[in-house]
N, C-alpha and C positions, 0 to 999 in steps of 0.2 A: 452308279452312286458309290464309286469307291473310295471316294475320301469320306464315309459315313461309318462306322462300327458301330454294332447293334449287339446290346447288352441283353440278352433273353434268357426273364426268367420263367423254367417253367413249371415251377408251383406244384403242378401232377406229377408223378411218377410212375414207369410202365411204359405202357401201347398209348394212353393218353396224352402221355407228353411227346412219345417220337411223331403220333398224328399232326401235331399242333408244330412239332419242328417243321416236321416236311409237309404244312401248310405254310410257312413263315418262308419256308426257300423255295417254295414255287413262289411268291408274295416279291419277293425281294433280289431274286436271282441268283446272282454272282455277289452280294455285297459280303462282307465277312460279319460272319454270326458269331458272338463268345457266349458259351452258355455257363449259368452261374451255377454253383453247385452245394453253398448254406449260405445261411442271412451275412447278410453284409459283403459278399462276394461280387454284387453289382457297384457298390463303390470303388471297388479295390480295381476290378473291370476298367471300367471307368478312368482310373488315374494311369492302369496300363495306356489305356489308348490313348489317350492325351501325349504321355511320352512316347508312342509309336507316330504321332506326328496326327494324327486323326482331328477334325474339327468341329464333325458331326459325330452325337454320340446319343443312341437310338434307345429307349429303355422301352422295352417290349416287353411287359407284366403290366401289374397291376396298380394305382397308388404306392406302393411299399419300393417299389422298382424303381420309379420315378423318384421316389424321397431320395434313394439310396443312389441313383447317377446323379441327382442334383447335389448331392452333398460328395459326392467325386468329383464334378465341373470345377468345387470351391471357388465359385468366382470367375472363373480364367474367363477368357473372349469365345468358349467353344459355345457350338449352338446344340439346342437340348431338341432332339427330336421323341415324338409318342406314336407306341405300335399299344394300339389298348386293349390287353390280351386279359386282363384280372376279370373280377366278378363284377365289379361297380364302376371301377374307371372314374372316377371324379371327376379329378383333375384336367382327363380330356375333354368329359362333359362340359367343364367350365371356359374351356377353348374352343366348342364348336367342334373338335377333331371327331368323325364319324366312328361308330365304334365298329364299322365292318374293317377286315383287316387290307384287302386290298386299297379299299377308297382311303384309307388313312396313312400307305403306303404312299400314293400318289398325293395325297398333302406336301408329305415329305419332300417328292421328288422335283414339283414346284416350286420349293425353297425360299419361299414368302415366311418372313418374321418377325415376329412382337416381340417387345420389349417388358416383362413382368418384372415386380416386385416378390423378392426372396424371403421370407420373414424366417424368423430364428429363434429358438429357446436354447441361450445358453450359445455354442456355439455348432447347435445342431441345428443345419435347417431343413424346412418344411416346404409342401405346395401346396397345402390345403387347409388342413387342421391342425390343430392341437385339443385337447382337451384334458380339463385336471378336474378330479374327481371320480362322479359316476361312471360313465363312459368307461376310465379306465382301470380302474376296480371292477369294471364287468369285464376286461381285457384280463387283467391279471388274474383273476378268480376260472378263466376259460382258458383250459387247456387247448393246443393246438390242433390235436387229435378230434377231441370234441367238435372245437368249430366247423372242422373238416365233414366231420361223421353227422354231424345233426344240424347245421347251417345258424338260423337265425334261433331257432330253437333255444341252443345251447346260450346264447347272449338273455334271453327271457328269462331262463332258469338260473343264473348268476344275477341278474336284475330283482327278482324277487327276495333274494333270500337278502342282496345287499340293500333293502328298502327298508325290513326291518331293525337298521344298524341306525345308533345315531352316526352322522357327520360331522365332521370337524367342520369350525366357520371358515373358510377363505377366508382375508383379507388382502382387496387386489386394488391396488394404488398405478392411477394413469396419470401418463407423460409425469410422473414425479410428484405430483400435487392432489386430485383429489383421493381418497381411499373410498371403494365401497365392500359389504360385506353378502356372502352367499355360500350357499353349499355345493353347488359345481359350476362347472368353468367351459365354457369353450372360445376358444380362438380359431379365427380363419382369416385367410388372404382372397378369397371366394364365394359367392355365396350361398353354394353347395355345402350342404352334409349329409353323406351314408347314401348319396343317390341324389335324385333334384328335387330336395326337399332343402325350398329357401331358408334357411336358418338364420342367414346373414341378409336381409333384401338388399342393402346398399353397398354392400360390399364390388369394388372392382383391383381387377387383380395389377392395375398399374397406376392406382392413386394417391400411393404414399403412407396409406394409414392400412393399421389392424384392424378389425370386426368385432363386437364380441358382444356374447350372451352369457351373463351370469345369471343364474337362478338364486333362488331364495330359500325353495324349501327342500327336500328328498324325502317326499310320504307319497304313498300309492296315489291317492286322489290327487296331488300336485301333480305328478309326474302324467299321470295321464292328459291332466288339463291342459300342460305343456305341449305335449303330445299333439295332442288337438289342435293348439293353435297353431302351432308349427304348419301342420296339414292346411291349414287353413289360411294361416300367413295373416296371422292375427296376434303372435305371441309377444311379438316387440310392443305391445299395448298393453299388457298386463301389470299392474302394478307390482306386482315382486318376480319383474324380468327385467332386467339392466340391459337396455343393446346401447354400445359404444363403439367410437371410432378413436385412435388413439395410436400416436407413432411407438411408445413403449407402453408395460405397466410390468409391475411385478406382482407377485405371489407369494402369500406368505399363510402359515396355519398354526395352530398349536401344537399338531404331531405330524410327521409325513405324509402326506396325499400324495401318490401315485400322477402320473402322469405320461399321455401318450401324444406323440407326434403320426399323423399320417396312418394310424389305427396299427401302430408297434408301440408297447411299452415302454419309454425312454426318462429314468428318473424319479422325484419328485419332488413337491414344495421343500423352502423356497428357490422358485424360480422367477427368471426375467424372461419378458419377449421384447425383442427388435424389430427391423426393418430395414431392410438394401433396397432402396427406393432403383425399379428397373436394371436388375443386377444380371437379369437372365436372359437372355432371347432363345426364343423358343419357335419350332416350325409350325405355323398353323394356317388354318385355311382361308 
C-alpha cells in the first residue's frame, strides 16, 4: 500500500502511544506513517502528502483526526481512508468500518469506495457533527486535562453547573425561509451522536441534506427527558424537539454561543451550515 500515507494521531503519550505505534506498523507494514505532534498538525500532514504525490490519505485517531485530514483533502480527488484508533470512533461507526485495527486495515487494502456528502460551518468542514450551544459550552467549560483525567465525569460536572444558567434563544432559519427558535442546536451528516445513539434516525450520509435537532428548553427535568428519548428513539416526537432535514440554515442569537464541530470548539453564533453533496470518497467496507 504505498501510494497510501497514514496520518496518526496519538492522543496518549509515553509507553502508551509507542505500544499503539508499534501496533499500527505491525497492522500496516512498510506503508509510511507521519505522526502528528499538536492539534491541527494532521491537516497540515495531510496537505504535505497530497504535494508528495500521495492519493490515499489514512487518518488513524479519533473523530478529531478524521475532521482535521478531511479538512486537508479540501476537496481534491484524494480518497479519505479510517484506522479508528480514538475512544468512540463515530464516524467509522457510521461507515460500518470495524473498529478492530487490523480488520479495518484490510477495509483499506480492498480499496472499495463511497461517495459521502462534506457539510461545512463556515468554511470548516465536518464528518459528523456540529453542535451550538450546550454541548459546547460543556466543551469549553472542560478543560483538556480533566477530560483526560476523569472521562465522562468531567462533561456531567460542567453540564450541571451550565443548567443552572439562563440560555440565549437560537434563532436558526432553513434553506433561507423558515426560522425556528430553541436553546441548543445540533447538526449532523449521520445519524450517530457520542457513540450509536440515533439522534438523527433519517439521516444518511449521501443524501444531500443536513439533520437536525433543535431543543426548546435547557432545565434539568428537560434535559433528562431528552436524554431519555434519545435512548429510546422517541425524541423526534416531542413537541419542543425540531428534527429537520435542510440543504443550509443559519444561526443567529442575541449574545455569542459557542460552538463545536466534530467534539473541538470551533467559533460561535452567527453561523451558517452548508453541504458538498458527495464531495468525498472514502474506503469502506
Amino acid at each position: 500500500m504505498n501510494r497510501a500515507c497514514i496520518i496518526f494521531n496519538p492522543a496518549a503519550r509515553g509507553e502508551k502511544s509507542r505500544r499503539l505505534f508499534d501496533r499500527l506498523r505491525r497492522a500496516v507494514g512498510d506503508s509510511v506513517i507521519r505522526v502528528t505532534k499538536f492539534p491541527g498538525d494532521a491537516e497540515a500532514q495531510t496537505e504535505r502528502a497530497l504535494d508528495h504525490g500521495y492519493r490515499i490519505v489514512v487518518a488513524a485517531g479519533g473523530d478529531g483526526t478524521v475532521n482535521e485530514v478531511v479538512n486537508g483533502l479540501d476537496g481534491t480527488a484524494a480518497i479519505l481512508g479510517i484506522l479508528p484508533l480514538g475512544t468512540i470512533n463515530v464516524f467509522a461507526m457510521e461507515l460500518g468500518i470495524p473498529m478492530q485495527l487490523e480488520s479495518a486495515w484490510e477495509i483499506i487494502l480492498r480499496g472499495k469506495t463511497r461517495k459521502v456528502d462534506v457539510p461545512r460551518v463556515g468554511e470548516q468542514r465536518f464528518v459528523q457533527l456540529a453542535g451550538v450551544g450546550l454541548d459546547a459550552e460543556i466543551l469549553a467549560r472542560t478543560h483538556w486535562w480533566t477530560r483526560k483525567t476523569f472521562g465522562p465525569v468531567s462533561y456531567l460536572l460542567a453540564a450541571v453547573a451550565l443548567l443552572g444558567r439562563s440560555a440565549p434563544l437560537l434563532d436558526v432559519t432553513l434553506d433561507g425561509k423558515e426560522t425556528h427558535y430553541g436553546r441548543f442546536l445540533l447538526v449532523g451528516n449521520g445519524r450517530f451522536y457520542g457513540g450509536p445513539f440515533a439522534v438523527f434516525p433519517d439521516a444518511r450520509l449521501d443524501d444531500g441534506l443536513l439533520d437536525g435537532c433543535l431543543f426548546a428548553e435547557l432545565n434539568a427535568v428537560a434535559i433528562a427527558r431528552y436524554v431519555e428519548g434519545v435512548l429510546s428513539r422517541r425524541h423526534t416526537q416531542f413537541s419542543d424537539v425540531l428534527y429537520f432535514q435542510a440543504k443550509t440554515l443559519t444561526v443567529r442569537s442575541a449574545r455569542p454561543v459557542p460552538l463545536e464541530v466534530d467534539g473541538e470548539l470551533y467559533g460561535h453564533t452567527p453561523c451558517s451550515f452548508s453541504l458538498a453533496p458527495a464531495e468525498l470518497d472514502v474506503l469502506v467496507p
